[in-house]
C-alpha positions as CSV (number, residue, x, y, z in Angstrom):
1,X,-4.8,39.7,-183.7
2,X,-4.9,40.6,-180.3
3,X,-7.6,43.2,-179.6
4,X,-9.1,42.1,-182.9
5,X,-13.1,41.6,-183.4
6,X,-13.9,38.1,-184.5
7,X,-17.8,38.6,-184.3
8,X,-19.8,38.2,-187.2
9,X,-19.7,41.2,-189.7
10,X,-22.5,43.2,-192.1
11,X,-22.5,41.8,-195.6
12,X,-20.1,43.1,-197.9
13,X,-17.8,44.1,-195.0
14,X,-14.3,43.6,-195.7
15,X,-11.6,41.8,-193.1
16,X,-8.1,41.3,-194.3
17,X,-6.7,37.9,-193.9
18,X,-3.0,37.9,-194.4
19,X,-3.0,41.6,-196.1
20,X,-5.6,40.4,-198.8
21,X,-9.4,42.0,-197.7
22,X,-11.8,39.2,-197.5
23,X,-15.8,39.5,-197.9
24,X,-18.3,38.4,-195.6
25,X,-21.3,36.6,-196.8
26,X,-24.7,37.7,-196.7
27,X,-25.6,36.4,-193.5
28,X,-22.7,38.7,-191.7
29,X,-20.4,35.2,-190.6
30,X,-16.8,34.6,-192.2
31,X,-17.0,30.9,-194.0
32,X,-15.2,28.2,-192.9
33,X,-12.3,28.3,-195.5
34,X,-11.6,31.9,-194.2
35,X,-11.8,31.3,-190.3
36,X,-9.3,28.6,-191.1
37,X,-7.3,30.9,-192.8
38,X,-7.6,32.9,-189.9
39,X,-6.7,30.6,-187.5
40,X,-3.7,29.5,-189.3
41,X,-2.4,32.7,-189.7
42,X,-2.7,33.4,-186.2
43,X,-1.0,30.0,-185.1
44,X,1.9,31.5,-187.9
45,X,2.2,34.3,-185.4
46,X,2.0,32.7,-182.3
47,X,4.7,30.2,-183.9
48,X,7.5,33.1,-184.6
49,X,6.5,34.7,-181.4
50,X,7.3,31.4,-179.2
51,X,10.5,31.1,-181.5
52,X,11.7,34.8,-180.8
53,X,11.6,34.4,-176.6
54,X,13.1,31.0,-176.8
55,X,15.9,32.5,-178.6
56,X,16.0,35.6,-175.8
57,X,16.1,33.4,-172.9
58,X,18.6,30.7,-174.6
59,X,21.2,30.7,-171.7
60,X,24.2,30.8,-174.2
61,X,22.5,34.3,-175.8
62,X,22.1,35.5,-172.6
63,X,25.6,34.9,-171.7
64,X,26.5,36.6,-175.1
65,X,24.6,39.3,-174.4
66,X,25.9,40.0,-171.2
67,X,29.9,39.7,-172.4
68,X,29.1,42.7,-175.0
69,X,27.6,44.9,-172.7
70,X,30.7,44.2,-170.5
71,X,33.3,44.8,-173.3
72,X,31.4,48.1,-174.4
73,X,31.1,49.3,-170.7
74,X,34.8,48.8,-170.8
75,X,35.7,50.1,-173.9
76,X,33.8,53.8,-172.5
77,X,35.7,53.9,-169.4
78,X,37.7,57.2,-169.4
79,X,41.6,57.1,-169.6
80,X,41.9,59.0,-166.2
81,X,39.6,57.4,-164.2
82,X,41.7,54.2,-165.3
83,X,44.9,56.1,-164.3
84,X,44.0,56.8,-161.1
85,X,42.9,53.8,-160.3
86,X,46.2,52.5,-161.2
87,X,47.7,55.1,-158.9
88,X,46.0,54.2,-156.1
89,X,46.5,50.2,-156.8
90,X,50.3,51.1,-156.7
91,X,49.9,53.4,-153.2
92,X,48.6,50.6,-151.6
93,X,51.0,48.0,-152.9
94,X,53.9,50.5,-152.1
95,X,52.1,51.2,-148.5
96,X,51.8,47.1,-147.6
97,X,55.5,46.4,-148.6
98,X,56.7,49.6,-146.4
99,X,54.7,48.8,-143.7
100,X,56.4,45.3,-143.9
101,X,60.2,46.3,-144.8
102,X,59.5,48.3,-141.7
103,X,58.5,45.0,-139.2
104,X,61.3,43.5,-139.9
C-alpha cells in the first residue's frame, strides 16, 4: 500500500482489493464497504509486519542468530591456520616454563 493512490478514481476504473479488481462507482469514490475492505487489509499488513520485527529483535533470536554465525565462522576456518596457531600457543608455553626452569 505504500506509495499507493487512494484518491477518488474515473468510473469504471478498476482497484484490486485483496487480489480481486474492484469498481468504482459513477461518481469516481470507492464506497464504504470497499474502503473498509481497504483499510482492513492494510491493518492485516501492518499486523504481520509488527509481528515479523518483533520476532527479529526477540533477544533470545538474536542470541540464536549470533551462536550460528559463530559455529559457521568456525566450522570455515582452515586446518593450517588452526595449526599454527597451535604451534605458536605451544612456543610460548614452552618459552614461559624455560625462562622459569632457568630462574631457579
Amino acid at each position: 500500500m505504500a506509495g499507493e493512490e487512494i484518491a477518488p478514481r474515473a468510473a469504471g476504473q478498476s482497484q484490486p482489493i485483496e487480489g480481486r479488481p474492484v469498481q468504482v462507482g459513477s461518481n469516481g469514490q470507492l464506497s464504504q464497504a470497499q474502503l473498509q475492505a481497504q483499510i482492513e487489509q492494510a491493518q492485516a499488513q501492518l499486523g504481520r509486519t509488527v509481528d515479523a520485527i518483533a520476532e527479529k529483535v526477540k533477544p533470545a533470536n538474536v542470541a540464536r542468530r549470533a551462536a550460528d554465525q559463530l559455529r559457521q565462522r568456525v566450522a570455515t576456518v582452515d586446518p593450517k591456520l588452526v595449526g599454527a596457531g597451535a604451534a605458536v600457543v605451544v612456543g610460548l608455553v614452552g618459552l614461559v616454563v624455560w625462562r622459569r626452569r632457568r630462574k631457579r
